[in-house]
KOLPA-700195 format. One record per residue: residue in one letter; x, y, z of N, C-alpha, C, O in turn. Coordinates in steps of 0.1 Angstrom, whole numbers, padded with zeros to 4 digits, always signed. Atoms other than C-alpha are relative to their C-alpha. Example, Ala and Ser with C-alpha at 12.3 -4.5 7.8 and 13.67 -1.06 7.14 Angstrom:
BEGIN
a+0009-0012+0000+0123-0045+0078+0009+0012+0000+0019+0012+0007;s-0009-0011+0000+0137-0011+0071-0008+0011+0008-0003+0022+0009;
This chain:
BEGIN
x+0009-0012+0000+0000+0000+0000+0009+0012+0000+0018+0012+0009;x-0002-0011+0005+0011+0032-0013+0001+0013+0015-0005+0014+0026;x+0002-0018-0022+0016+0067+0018-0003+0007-0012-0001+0006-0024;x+0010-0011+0009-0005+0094+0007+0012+0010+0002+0021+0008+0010;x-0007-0015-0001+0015+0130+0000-0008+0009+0009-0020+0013+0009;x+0003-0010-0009+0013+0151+0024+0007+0017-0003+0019+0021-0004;x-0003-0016+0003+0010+0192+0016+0003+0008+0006-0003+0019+0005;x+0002-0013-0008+0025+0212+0042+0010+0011-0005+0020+0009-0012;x-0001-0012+0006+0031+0251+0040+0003+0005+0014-0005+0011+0021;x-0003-0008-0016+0054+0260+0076-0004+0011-0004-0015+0013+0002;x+0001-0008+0000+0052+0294+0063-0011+0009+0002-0021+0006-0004;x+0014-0010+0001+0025+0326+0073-0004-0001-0011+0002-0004-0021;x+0005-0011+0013+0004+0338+0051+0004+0010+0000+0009+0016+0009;x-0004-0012+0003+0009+0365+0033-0011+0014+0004-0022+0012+0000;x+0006-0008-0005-0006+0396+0047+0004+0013-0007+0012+0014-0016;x-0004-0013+0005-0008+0437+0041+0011+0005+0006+0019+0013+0000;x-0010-0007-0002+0017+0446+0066+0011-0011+0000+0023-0010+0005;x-0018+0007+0001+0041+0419+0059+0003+0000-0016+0014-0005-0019;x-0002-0006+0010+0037+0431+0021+0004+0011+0003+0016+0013+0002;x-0001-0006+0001+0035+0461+0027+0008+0008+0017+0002+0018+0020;x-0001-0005-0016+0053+0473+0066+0010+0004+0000+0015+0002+0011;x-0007-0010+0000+0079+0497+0056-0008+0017-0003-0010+0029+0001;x+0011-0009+0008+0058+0515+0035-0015+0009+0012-0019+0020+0012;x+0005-0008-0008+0033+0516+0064+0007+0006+0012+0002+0015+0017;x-0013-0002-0012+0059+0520+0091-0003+0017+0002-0010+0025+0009;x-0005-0013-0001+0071+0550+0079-0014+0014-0004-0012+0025-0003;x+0013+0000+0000+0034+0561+0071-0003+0004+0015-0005+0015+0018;x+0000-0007-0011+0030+0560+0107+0004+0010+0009-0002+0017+0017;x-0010-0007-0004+0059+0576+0114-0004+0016-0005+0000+0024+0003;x+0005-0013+0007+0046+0608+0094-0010+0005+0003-0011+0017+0004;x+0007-0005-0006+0015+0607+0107-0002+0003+0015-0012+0010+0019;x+0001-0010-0010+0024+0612+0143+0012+0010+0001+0014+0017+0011;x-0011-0018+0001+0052+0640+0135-0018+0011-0003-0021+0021+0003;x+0011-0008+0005+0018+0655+0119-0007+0005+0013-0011+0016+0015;x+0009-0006-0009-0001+0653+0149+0007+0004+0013+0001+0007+0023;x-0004-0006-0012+0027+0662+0174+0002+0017-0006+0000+0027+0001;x-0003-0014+0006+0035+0692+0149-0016+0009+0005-0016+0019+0013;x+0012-0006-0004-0002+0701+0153-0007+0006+0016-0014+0016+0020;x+0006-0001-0016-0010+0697+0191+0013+0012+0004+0012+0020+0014;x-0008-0013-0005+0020+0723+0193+0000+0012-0005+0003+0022+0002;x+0009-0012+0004+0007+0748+0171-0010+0007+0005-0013+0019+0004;x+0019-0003-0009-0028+0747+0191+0007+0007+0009+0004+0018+0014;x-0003-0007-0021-0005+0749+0224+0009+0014-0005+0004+0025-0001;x-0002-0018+0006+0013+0781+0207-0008+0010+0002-0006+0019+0010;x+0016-0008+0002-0023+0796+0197-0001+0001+0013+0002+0012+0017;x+0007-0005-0011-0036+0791+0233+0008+0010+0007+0004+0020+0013;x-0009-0009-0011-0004+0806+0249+0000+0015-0004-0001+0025+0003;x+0002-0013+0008-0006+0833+0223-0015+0006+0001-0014+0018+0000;x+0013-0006-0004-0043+0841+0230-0001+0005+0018-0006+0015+0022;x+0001-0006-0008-0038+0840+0263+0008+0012+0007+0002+0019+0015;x-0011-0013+0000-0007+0866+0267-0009+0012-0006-0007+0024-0004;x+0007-0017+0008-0031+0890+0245-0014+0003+0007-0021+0013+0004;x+0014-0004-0008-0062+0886+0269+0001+0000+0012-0007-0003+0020;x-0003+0001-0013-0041+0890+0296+0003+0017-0001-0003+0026+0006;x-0002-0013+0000-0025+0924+0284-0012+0007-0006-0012+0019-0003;x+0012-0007-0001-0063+0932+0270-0004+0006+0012-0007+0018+0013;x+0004+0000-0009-0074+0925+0305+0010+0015+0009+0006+0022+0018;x-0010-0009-0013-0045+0950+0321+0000+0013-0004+0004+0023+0003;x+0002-0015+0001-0051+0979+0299-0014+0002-0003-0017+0011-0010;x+0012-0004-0002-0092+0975+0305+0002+0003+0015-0007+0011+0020;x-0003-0003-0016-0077+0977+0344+0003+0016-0004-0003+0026-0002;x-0006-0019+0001-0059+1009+0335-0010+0010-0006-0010+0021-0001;x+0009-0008+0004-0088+1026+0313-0012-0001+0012-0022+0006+0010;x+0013+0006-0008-0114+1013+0343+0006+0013+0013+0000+0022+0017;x-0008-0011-0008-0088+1033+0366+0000+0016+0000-0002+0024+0009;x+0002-0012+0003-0085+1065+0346-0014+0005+0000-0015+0018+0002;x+0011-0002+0003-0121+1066+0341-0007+0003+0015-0016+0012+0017;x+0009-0003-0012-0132+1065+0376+0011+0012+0007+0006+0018+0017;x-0008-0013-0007-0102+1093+0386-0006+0010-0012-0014+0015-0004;x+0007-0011+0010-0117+1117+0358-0019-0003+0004-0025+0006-0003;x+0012+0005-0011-0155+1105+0378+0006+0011+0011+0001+0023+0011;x+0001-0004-0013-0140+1115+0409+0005+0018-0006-0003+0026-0003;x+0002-0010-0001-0125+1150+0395-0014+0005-0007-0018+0016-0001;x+0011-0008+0005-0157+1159+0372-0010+0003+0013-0013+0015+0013;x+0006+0000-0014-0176+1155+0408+0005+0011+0008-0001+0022+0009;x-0005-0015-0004-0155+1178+0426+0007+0013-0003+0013+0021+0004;x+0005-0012-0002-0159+1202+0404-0009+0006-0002-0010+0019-0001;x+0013+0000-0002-0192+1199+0400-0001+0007+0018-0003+0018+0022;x+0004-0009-0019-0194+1204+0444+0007+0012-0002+0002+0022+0004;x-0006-0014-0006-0170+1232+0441-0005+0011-0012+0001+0021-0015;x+0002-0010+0009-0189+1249+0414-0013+0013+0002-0024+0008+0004;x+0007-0007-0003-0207+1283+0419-0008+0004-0006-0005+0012-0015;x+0013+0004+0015-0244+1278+0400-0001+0015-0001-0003+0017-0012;x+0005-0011+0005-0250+1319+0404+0011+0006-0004+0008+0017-0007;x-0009-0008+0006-0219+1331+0394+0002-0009-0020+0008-0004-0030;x+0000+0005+0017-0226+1302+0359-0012+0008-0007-0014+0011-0018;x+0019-0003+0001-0263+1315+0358+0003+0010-0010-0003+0006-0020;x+0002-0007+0009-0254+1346+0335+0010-0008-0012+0008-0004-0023;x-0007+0005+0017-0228+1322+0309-0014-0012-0002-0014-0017-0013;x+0009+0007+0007-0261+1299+0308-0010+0008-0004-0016+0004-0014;x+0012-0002+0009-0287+1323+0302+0004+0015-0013-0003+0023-0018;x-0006-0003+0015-0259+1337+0272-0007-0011-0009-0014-0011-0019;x+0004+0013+0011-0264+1304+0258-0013-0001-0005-0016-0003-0017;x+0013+0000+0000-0300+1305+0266-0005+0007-0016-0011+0003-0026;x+0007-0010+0010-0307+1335+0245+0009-0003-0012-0001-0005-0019;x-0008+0004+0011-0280+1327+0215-0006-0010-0005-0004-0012-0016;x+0008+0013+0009-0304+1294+0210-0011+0007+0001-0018+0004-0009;x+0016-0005+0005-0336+1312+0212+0006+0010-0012-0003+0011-0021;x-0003-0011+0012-0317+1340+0185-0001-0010-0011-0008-0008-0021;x-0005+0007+0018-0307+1311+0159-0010-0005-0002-0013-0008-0014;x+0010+0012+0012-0339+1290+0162-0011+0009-0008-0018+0004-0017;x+0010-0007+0012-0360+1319+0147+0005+0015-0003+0008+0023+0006;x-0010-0014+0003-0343+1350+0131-0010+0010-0002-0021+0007-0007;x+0009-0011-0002-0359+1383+0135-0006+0004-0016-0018+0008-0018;x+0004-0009+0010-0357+1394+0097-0018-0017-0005-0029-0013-0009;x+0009+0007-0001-0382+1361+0094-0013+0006+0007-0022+0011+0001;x+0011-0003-0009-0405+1370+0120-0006+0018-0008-0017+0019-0011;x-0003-0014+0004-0402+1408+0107-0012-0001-0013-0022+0006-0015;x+0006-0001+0016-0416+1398+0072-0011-0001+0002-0018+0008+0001;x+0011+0006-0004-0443+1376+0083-0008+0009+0007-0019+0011+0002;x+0009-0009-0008-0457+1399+0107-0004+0013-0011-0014+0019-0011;x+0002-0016+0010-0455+1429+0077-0009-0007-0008-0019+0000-0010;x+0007+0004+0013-0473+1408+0051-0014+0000+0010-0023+0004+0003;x+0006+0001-0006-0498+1404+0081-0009+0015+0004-0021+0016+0007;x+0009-0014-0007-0506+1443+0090-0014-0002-0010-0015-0007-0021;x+0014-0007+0008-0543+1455+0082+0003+0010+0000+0013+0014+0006;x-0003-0017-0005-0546+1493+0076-0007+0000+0009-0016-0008+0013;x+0011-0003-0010-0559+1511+0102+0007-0004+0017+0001+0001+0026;x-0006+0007-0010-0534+1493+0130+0013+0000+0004+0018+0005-0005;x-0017-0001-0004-0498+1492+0144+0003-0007+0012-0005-0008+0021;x-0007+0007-0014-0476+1471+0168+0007+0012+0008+0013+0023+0004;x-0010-0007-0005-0462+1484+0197+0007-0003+0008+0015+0006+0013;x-0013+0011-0007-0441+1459+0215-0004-0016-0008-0015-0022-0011;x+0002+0007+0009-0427+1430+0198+0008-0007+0009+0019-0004+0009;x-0011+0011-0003-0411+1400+0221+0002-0015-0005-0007-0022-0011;x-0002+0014+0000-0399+1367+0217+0010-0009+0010+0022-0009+0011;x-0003+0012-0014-0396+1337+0247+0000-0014-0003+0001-0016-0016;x-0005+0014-0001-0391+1303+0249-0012-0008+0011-0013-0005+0023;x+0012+0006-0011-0423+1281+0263+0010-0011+0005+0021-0015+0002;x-0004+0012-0006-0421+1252+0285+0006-0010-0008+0018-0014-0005;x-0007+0011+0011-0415+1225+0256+0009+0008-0013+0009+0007-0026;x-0013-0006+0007-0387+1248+0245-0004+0002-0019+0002-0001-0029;x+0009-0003+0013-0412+1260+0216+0004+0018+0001+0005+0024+0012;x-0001-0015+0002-0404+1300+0205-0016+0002+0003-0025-0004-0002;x+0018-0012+0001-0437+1324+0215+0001+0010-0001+0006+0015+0009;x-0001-0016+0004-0436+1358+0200-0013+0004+0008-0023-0003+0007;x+0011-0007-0005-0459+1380+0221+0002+0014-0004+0012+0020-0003;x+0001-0012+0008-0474+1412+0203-0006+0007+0012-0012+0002+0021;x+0016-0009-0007-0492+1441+0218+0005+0012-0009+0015+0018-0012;x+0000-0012+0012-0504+1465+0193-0016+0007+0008-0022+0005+0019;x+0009-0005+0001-0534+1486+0185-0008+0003-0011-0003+0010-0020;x+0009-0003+0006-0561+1490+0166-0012+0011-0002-0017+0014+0008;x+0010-0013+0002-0588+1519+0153-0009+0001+0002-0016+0010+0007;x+0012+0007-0002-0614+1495+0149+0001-0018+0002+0011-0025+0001;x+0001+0013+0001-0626+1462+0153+0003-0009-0013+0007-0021-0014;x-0001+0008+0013-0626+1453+0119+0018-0001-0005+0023-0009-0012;x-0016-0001+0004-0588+1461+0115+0006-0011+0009+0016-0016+0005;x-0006+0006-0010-0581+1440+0149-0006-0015-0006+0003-0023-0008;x+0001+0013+0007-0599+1409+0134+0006-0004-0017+0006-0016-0021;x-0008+0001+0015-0581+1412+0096+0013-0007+0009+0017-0019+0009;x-0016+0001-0009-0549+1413+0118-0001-0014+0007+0010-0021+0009;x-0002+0011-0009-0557+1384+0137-0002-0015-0012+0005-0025-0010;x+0005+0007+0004-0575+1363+0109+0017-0003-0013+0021-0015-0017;x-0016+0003+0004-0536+1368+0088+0008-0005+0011+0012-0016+0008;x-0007+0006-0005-0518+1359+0111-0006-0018+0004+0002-0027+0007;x+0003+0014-0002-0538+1326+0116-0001-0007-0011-0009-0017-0013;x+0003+0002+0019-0533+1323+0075+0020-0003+0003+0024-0014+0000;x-0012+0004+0000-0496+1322+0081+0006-0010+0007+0004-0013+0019;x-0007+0012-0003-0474+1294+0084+0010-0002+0008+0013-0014+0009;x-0008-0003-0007-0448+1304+0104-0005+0000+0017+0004+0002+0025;x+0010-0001-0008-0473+1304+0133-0011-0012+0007-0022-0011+0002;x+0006+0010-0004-0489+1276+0150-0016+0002+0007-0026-0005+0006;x+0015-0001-0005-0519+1288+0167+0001+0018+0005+0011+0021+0011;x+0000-0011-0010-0528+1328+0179-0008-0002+0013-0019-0007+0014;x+0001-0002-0014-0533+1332+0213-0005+0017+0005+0003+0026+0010;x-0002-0011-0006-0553+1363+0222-0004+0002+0014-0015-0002+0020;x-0003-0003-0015-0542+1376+0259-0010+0007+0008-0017+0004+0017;x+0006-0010-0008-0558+1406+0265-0009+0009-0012-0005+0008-0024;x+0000-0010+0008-0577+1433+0247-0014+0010+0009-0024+0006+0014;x+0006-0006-0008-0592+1464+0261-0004+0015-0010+0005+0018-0017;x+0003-0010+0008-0611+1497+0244+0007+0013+0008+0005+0017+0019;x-0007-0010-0009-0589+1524+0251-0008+0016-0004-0015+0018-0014;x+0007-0016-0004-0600+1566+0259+0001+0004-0015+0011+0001-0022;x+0001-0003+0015-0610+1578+0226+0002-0002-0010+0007+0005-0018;x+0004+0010+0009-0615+1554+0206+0013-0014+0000+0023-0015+0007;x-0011+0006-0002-0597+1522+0194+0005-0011+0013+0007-0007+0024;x-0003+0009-0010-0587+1489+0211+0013-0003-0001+0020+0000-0012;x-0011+0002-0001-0556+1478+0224-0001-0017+0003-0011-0023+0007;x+0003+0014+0002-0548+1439+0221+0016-0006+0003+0027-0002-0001;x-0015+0013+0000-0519+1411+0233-0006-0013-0008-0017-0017-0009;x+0000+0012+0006-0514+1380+0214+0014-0002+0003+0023+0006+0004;x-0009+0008-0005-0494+1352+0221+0005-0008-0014-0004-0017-0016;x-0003+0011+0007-0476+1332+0189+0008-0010+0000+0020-0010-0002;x-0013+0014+0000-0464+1297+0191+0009+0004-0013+0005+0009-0024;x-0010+0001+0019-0436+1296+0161-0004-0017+0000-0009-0025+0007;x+0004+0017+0006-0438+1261+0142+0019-0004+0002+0028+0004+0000;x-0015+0003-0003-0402+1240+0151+0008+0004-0016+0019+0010-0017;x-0012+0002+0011-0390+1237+0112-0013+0008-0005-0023+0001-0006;x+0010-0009+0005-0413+1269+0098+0004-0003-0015+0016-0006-0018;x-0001+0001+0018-0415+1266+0058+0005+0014-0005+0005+0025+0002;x-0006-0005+0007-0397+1283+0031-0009+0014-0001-0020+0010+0000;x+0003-0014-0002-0408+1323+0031-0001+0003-0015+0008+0004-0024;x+0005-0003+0010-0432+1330+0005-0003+0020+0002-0006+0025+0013;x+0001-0010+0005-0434+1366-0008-0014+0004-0004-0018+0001-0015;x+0017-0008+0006-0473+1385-0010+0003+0009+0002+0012+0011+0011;x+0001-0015+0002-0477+1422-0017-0007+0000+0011-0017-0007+0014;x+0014-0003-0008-0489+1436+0008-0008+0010-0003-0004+0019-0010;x+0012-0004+0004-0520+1449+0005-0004+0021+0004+0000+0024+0016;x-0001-0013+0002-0527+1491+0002-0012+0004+0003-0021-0004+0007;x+0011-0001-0004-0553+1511+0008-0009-0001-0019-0004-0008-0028;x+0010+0002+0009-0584+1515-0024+0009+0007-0013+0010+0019-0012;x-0002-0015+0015-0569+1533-0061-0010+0005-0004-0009+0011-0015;x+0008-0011+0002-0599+1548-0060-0001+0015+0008-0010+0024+0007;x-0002-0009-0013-0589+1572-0031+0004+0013-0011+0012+0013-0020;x-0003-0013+0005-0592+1610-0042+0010+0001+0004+0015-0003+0015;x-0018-0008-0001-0557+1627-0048-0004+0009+0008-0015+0014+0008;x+0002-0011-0007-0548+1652-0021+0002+0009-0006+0011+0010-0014;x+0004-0013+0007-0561+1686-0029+0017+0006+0002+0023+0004+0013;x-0013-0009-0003-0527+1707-0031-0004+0012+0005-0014+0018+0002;x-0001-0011-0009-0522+1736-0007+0009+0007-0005+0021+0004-0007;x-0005-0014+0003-0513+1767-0019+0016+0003+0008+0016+0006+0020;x-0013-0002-0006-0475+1771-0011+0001+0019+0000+0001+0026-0009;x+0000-0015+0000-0472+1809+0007+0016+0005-0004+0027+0001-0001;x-0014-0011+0004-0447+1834-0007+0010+0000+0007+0009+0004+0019;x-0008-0005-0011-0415+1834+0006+0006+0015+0001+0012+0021-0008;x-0003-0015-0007-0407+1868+0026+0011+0003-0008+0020-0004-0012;x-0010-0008+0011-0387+1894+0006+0014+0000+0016+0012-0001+0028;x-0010+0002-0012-0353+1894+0029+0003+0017+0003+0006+0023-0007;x+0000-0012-0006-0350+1928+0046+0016+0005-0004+0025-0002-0005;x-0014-0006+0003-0320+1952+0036+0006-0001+0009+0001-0004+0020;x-0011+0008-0010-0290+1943+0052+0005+0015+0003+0009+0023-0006;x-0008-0012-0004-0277+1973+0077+0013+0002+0009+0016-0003+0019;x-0013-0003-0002-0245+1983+0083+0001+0000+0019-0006+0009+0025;x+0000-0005-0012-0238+1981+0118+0014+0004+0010+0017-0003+0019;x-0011-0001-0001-0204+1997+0128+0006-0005+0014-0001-0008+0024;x-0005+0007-0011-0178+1983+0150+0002+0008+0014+0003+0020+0012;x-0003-0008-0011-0173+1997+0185+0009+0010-0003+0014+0009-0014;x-0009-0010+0000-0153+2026+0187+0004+0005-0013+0008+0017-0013;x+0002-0009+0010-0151+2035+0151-0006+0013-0007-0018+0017-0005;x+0005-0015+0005-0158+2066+0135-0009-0005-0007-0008-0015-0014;x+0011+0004+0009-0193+2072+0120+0000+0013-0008+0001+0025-0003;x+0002-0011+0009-0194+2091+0088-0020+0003-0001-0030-0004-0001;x+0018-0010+0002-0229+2118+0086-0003-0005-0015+0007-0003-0022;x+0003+0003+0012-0246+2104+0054+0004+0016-0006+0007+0026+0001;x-0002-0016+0004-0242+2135+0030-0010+0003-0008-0012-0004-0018;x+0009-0003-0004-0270+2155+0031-0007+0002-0019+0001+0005-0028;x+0007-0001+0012-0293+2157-0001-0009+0013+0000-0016+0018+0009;x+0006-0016+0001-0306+2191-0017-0012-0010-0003-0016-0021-0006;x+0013+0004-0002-0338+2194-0016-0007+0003-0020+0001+0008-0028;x+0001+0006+0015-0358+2187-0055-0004+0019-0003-0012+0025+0004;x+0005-0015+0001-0362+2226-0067-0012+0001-0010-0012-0006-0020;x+0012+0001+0009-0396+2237-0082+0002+0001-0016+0012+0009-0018;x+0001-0005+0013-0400+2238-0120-0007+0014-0002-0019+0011-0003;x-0002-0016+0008-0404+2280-0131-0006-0004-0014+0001-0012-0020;x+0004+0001+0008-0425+2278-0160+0012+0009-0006+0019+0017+0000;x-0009-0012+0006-0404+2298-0186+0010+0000+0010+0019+0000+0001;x-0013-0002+0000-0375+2300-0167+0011-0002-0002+0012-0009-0013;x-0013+0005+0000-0338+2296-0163+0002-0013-0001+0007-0019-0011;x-0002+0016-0005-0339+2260-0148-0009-0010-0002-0010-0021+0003;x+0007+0011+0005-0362+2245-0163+0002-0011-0008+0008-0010-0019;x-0006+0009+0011-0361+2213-0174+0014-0009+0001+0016-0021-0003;x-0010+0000-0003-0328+2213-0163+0010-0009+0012+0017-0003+0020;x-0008+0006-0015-0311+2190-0136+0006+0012+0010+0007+0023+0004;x-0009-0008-0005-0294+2210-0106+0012-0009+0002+0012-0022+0000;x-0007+0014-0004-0263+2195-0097+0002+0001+0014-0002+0010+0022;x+0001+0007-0017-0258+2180-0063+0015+0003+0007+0026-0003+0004;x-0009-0008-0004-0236+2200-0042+0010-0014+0009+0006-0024+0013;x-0011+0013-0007-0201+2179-0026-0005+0002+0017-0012+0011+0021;x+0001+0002-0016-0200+2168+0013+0000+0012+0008-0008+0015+0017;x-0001-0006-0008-0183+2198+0021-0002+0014-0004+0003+0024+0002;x+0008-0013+0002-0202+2225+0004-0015+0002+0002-0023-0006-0003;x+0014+0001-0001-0236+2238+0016-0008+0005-0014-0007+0013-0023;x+0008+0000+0008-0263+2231+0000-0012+0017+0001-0018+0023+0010;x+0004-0009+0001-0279+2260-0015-0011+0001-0012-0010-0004-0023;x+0007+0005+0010-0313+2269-0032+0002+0006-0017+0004+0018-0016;x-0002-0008+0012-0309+2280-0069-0008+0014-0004-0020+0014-0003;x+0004-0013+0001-0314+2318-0079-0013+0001-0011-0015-0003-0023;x+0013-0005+0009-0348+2333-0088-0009-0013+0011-0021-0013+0007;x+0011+0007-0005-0367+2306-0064-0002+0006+0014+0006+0013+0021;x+0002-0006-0009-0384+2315-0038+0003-0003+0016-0001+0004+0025;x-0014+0002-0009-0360+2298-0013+0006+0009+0005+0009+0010+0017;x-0015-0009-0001-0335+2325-0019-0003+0010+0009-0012+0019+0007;x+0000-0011-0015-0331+2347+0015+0004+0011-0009+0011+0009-0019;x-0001-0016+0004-0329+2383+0004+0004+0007+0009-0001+0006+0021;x-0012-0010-0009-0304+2409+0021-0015+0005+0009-0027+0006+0005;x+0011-0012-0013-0326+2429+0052+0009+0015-0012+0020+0017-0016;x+0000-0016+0001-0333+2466+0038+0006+0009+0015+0007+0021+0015;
């Protein structure tokens, strides 16, 4: 009888890392450089994050510091500050913001486009209400009623104006009322429209012209000598001699004797002194 063959194989099998176990070796070997490289970059990052939220942290200490020493002086000089000796630089300020929020030549216009005839202001202010609103307060006068309601019924036509407000009004001594009003101004008042204002009728007769009187003739101008100067005697004027029908001198001029010769009448008139018999 024949021995069977027998197949044996001492050797492993063949496997991936006994094919391949340099290849992965060094495979390994790369992938923990990789992840020690890595876990030391992280620990870098944290050390480096924390060094910069440490010196955040120490100059929020130092602004936390300055902030409460600039606290403690605004404070005392707040206590050490003297409110009535500030009282006149605040109510500068005061009035410098009531000037800019409404300017006079505005208010000025508005109010002119507004007169009736017949009417006139005679005090014109402007204040500052509770909700820091401008209020122009008028006090005028009026002739009549009808001119005090025109006056009132424009101004409640203008837009610059939020509501009128009348105060007071009283009929004053011969004739004519006298009236206050109060006007809110509007915060942001609209653009400044332009109306004629309104005249009295063109049918109004022309005034009659008044006779313009004569101006006075100017009086002769007289000599009036100085102190102590010598006064010359005017020199003396002959007297006009009669006209003599038929005579000598008729007709004739005399002539007019000098300063220092007397005057004498001409011969043949009956002037002429005659010797005593």
């Amino acid at each position: 009888m024949a021995v069977p063959t027998l197949h044996l194989n001492l050797a492993p099998r063949p496997n991936l890392w006994r094919q391949h176990h340099r290849v992965l070796g060094w495979a390994a070997l790369g992938l923990g450089l990789v992840f020690l490289l890595g876990s030391l970059g992280l620990t870098w990052r944290a050390y480096h994050q924390a060094g910069r939220a440490g010196r955040d942290a120490v100059s929020l200490t130092e602004e936390t510091r300055r902030a409460a020493r600039s606290e403690a002086q605004i404070q005392a000089s707040l206590q050490g500050m003297d409110a009535t000796r500030e009282q006149a630089r605040w109510k500068l300020a005061e009035r410098i913001l009531q000037e800019r929020s409404l300017p006079w030549s505005r208010v000025t216009a508005e109010l002119e486009q507004c007169m009736a005839p017949g009417m006139r202001l005679k005090g014109l202010q402007r204040t500052r209400g509770n909700a820091q609103q401008v209020v122009m307060k008028i006090k005028g006068e009026a002739q009549t009623r009808v001119a005090e309601a025109a006056f009132v019924d424009s101004l409640r036509t203008a837009p610059v104006f939020t509501e009128v407000i009348l105060e007071r009004e009283a009929e004053r001594q011969g004739g004519g009322w006298d009236f206050e009003l109060s006007l809110p101004a509007a915060a942001v008042p609209p653009p400044f429209v332009f109306h004629p204002v309104k005249t009295g009728s063109a049918t109004a007769e022309p005034p009659v012209a008044k006779p313009v009187p004569a101006a006075p003739r100017p009086a002769p101008a007289v000599h009036v000598p100085a102190p102590g100067a010598a006064r010359l005697a005017p020199p003396p004027t002959a007297p006009a001699a009669p006209l003599v029908p038929g005579g000598k001198g008729a007709g004739q001029a005399q002539p007019i004797p000098a300063e220092d010769e007397e005057a004498r009448p001409p011969r043949g008139s009956r002037y002429t002194k005659r010797p005593p018999r």
